[in-house]
NUPA-108775 format. One record per residue (C-alpha): residue in one letter; x, z negated, y negated. Coordinates in nm, 4 decimals. Example, Ala and Ser with C-alpha at 12.3 -4.5 7.8 and 13.67 -1.06 7.14 Angstrom:
NUPA-108775
<'A', <1.2300, -0.7800, 0.4500>>
<'S', <1.3670, -0.7140, 0.1060>>
end
This chain:
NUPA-108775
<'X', <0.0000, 0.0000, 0.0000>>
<'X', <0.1044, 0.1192, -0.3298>>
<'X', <0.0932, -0.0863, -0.6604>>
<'X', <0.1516, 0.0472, -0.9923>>
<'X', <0.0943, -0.1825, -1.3141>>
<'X', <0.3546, 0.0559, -1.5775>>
<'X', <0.1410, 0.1565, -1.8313>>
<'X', <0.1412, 0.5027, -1.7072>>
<'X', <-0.0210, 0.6773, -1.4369>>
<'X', <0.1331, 0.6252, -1.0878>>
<'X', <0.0567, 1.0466, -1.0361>>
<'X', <0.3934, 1.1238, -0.8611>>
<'X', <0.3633, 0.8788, -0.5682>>
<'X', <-0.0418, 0.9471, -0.5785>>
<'X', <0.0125, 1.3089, -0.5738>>
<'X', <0.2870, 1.2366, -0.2618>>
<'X', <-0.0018, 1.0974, -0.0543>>
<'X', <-0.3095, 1.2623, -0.2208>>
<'X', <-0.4230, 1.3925, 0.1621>>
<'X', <-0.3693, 1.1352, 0.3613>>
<'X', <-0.5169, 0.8149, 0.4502>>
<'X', <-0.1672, 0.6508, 0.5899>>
<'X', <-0.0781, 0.5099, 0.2050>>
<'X', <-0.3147, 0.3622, -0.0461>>
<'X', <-0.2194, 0.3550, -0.3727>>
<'X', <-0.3809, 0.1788, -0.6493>>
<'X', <-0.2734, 0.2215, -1.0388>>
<'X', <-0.3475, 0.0364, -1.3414>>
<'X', <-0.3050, 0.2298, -1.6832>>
<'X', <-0.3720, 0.4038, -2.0291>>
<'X', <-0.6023, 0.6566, -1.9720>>
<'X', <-0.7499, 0.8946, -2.2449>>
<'X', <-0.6374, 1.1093, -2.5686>>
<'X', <-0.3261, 1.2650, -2.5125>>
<'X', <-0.1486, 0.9813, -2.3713>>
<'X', <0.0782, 1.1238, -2.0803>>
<'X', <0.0536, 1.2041, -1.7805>>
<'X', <-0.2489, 1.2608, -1.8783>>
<'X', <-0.3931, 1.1687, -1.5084>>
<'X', <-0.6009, 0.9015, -1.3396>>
<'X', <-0.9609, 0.9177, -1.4237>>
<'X', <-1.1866, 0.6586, -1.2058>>
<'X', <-1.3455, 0.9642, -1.0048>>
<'X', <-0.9984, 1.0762, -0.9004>>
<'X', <-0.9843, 0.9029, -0.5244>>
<'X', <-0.7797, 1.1353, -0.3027>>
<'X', <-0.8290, 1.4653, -0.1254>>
<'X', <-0.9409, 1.5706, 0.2122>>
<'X', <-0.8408, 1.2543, 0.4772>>
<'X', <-0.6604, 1.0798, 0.1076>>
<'X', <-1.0271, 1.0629, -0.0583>>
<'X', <-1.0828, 0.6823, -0.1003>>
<'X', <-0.7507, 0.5860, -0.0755>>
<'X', <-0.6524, 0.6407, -0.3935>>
<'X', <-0.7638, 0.4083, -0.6683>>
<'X', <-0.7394, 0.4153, -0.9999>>
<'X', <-0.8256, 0.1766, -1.2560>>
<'X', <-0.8148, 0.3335, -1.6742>>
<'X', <-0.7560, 0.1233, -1.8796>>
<'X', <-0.8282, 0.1296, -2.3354>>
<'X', <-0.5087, 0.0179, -2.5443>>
<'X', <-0.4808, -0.3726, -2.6540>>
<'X', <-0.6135, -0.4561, -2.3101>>
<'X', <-0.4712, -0.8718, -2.2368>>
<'X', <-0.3808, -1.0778, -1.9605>>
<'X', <-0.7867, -1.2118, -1.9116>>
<'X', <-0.8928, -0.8834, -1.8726>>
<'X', <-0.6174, -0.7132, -1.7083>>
<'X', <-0.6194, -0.9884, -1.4893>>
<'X', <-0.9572, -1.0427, -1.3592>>
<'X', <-0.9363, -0.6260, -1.2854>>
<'X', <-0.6055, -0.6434, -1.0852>>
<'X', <-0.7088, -0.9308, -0.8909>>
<'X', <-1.0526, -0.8047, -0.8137>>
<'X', <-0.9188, -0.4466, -0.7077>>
<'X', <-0.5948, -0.5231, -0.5595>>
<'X', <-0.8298, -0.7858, -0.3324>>
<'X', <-1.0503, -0.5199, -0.2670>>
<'X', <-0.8058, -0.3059, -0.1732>>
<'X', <-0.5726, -0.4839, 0.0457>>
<'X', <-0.9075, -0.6105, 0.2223>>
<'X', <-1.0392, -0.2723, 0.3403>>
<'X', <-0.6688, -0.1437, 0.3915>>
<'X', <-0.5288, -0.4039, 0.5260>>
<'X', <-0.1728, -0.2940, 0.4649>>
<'X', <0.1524, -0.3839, 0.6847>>
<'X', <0.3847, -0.3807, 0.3289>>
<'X', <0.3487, -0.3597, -0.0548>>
<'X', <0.5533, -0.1730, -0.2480>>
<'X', <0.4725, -0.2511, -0.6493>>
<'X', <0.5753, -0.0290, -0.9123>>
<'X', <0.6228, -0.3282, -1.2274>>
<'X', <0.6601, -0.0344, -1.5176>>
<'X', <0.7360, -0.3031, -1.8704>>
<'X', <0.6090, -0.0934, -2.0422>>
<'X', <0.2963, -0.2783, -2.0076>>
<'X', <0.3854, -0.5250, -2.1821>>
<'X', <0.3126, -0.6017, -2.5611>>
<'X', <0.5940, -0.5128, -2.8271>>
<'X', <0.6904, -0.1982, -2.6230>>
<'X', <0.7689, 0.0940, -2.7958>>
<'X', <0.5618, 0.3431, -2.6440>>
<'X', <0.2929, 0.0801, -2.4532>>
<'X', <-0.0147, 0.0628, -2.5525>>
<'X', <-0.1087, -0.2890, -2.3814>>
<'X', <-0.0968, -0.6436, -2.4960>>
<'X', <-0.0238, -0.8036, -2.1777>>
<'X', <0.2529, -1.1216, -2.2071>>
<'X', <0.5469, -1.1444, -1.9754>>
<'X', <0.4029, -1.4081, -1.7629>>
<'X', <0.0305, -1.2037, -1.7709>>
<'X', <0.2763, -0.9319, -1.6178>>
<'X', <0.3942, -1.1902, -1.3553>>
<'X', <0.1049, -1.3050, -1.2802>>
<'X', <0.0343, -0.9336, -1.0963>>
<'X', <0.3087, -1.0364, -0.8539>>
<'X', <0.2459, -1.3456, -0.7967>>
<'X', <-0.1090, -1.2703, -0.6618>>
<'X', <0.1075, -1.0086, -0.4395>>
<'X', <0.2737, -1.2488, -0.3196>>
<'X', <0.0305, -1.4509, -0.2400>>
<'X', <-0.0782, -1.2105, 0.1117>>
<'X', <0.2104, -1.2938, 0.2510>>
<'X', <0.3574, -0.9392, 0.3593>>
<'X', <0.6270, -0.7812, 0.3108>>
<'X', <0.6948, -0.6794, -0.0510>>
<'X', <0.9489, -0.3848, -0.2160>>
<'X', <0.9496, -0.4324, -0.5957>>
<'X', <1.0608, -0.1349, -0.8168>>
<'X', <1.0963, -0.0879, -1.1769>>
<'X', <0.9490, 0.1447, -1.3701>>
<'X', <0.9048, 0.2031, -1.7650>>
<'X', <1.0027, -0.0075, -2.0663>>
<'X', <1.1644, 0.0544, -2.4359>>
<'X', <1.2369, -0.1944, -2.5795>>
<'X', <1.5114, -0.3323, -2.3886>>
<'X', <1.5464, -0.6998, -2.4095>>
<'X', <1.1576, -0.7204, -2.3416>>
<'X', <1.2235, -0.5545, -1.9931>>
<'X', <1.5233, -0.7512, -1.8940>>
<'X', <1.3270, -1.0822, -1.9717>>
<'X', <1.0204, -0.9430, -1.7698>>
<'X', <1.1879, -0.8465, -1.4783>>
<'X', <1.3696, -1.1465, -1.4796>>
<'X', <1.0845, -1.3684, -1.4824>>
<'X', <0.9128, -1.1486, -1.1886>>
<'X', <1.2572, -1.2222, -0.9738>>
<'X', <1.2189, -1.5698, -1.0032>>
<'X', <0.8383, -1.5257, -0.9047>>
<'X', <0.9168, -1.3543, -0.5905>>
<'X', <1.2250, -1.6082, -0.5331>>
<'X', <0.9864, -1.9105, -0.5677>>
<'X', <1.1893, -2.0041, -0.8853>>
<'X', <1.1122, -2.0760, -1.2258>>
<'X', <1.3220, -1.7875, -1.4219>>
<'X', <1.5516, -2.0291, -1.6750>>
<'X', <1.5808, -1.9445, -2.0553>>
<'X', <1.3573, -1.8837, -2.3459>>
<'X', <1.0011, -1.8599, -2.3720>>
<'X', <0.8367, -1.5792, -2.1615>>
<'X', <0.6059, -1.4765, -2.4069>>
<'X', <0.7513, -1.1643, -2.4770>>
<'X', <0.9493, -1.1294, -2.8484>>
<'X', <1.1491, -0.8024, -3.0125>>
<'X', <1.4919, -0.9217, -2.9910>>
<'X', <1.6122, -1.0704, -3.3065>>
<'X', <1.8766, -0.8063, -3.4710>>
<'X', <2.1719, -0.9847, -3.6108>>
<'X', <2.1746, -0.6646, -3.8839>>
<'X', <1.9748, -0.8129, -4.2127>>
<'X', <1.6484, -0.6298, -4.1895>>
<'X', <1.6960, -0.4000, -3.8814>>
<'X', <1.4110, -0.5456, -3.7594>>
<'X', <1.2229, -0.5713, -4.0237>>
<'X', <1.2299, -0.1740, -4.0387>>
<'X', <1.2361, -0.0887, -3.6510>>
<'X', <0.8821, -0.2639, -3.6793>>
<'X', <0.7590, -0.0305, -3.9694>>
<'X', <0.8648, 0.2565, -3.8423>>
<'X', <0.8317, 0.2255, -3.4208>>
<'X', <0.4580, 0.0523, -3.4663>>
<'X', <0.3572, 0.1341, -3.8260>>
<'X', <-0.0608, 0.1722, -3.6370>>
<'X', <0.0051, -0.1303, -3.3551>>
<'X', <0.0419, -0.4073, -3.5862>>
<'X', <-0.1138, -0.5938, -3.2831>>
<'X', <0.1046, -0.5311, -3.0236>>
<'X', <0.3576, -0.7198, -3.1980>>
<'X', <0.4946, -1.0163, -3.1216>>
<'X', <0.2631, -1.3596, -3.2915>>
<'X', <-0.0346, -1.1131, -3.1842>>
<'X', <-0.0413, -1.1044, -2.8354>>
<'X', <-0.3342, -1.2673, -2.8382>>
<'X', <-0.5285, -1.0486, -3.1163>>
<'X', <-0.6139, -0.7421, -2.9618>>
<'X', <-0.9429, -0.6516, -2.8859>>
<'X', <-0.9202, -0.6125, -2.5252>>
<'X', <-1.2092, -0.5047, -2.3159>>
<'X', <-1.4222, -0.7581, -2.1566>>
<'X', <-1.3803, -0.7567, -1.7455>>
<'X', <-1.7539, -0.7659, -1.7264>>
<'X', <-1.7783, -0.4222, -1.9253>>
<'X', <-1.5542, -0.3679, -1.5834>>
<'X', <-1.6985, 0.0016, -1.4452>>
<'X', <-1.8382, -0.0946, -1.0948>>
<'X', <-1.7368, 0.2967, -0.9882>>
<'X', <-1.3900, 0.1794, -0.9381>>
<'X', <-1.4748, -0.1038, -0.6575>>
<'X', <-1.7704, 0.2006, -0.5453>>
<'X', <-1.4466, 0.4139, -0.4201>>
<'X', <-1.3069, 0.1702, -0.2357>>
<'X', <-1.6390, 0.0724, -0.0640>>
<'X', <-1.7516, 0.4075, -0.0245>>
<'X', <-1.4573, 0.6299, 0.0282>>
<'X', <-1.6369, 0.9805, 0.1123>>
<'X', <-1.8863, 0.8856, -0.1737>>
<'X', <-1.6395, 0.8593, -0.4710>>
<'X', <-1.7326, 0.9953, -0.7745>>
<'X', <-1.6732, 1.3576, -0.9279>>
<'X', <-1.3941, 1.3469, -1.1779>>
end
């Protein structure tokens, strides 16, 4: 079972198993406008022997840890129920994450974490692998705090909430800010909380309705 939280579309390892019913993948992501790939609309759910193994969940921009939460848990559940996998494999893009340069989401680091710590709560063998993230420091604090998660330990250092690295350089960040998010005021950092995320009981049932009801799914 395949497990993709990067703020992009998991298409490439979809598209690899699009026929078949040996791999399910599920992907959580910005879906609409010209945001790329450009892929992943609830009604796509496999092809041939793939249809209903292939879940996808489309997610608005500011979305935060309730929301995103209460989907991945509900779907993932879902999933892993029906599937009943022998391994995960979880694709932990950063780019989910708030303060990213090209993410749209306002999920915090430990909102992030909290995806693989439900994983790890099945038991079963589990491959992480990283995905997207720009801004830099954000991913290597993220991905630390997710190794410690699947290590049983508490990651050490600052606060997980994640923060644009202070630049030594008077005003550097000052003007990254301006310039890199001059229409995501916020997505940055003291806002994590202020986005107006969709509720999870505006939730679109369709997306549990292909899992249940695999040669049912519906049309794109």
């Amino acid at each position: 079972m395949y497990i993709d939280i990067d703020v992009h579309h998991g298409d490439g390892v979809e598209e690899a198993f699009l026929q078949t019913d040996r791999v399910m993948t599920v992907s959580f992501h910005k879906w609409g406008g010209d945001f790329f790939p450009g892929t992943g609309a609830l009604g796509d759910a496999g092809v041939g022997e793939g249809r209903g193994y292939k879940v996808n969940v489309p997610l608005s921009d500011g979305v935060g840890d309730a929301a995103y939460l209460a989907l991945f848990r509900a779907v993932a559940d879902e999933a892993a129920a029906r599937f009943q996998p022998a391994a995960v494999v979880v694709q932990s893009g950063a780019d989910s994450v708030a303060g990213d340069r090209i993410g749209v989401f306002n999920l915090s680091s430990r909102g992030h974490a909290a995806c693989h710590a439900h994983v790890r709560g099945w038991g079963l063998p589990t491959l992480v692998l990283g995905g997207g993230g720009y801004t830099i420091p954000n991913v290597a604090r993220c991905w630390t705090l997710e190794t410690g998660v699947h290590l049983g330990e508490e990651a050490p250092g600052p606060r997980s909430r994640l923060l644009l690295e202070r630049r030594r350089e008077e005003g550097q960040r000052a003007r990254l800010s301006a310039r890199v998010f001059p229409r995501r005021r916020r997505l940055l950092p003291g806002r994590v909380a202020s986005a107006g995320a969709p509720s999870a009981s505006r939730f679109d049932p369709r997306t549990i309705d292909c899992i249940e009801n695999p040669h049912n799914t519906p049309s794109p």
